[in-house]
C-alpha positions, 0 to 999 in steps of 0.5 A, spaced: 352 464 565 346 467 561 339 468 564 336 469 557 332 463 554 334 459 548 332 454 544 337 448 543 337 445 537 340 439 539 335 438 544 329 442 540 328 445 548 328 452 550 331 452 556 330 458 561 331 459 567 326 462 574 327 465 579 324 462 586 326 464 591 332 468 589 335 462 586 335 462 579 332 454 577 334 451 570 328 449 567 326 447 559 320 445 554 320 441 548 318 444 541 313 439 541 310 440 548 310 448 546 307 446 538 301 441 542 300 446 548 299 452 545 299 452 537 296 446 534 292 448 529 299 452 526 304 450 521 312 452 522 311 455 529 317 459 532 319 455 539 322 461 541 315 466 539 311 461 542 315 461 549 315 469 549 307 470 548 307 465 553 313 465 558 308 467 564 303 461 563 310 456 562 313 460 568 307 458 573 307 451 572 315 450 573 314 454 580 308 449 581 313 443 579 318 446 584 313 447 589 311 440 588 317 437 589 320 437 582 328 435 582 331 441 577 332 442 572 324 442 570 322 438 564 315 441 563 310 436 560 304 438 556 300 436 563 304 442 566 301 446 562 294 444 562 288 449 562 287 448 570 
């Protein structure tokens, strides 16, 4: 099984993985949810760079939703990612 995330055109998500605890939770983030989040002023945003530049932001908020009891896989949401 691959650890390295991708973006799934059939889904448009990038899928991902983190690890918590030692155990790797699947997670994932639609392309409207990285384009909304992160560059809503921008045209023709790459998925995949988006999540790179801020991979550290959206793996925060799968460990919150992991911490709050979410069920895994994790489908963030523009809220997860919320400036707090």
């Amino acid at each position: 099984m691959s650890t390295q995330p991708f973006f799934h055109p059939g889904s448009g998500e990038i899928r991902f993985f983190v690890e918590i605890d030692g155990e790797p939770v699947g997670a994932s983030i639609t392309r409207q949810t990285l384009h909304y989040r992160f560059c809503r002023t921008e045209q023709g945003d790459d998925p995949m760079a988006t999540y790179v530049a801020h991979a550290d932001d959206i793996e925060a908020a799968v460990r919150r939703r992991v911490a709050a009891g979410s069920l895994k896989p994790v489908l963030l949401r523009e809220s997860d990612l919320s400036p707090r």
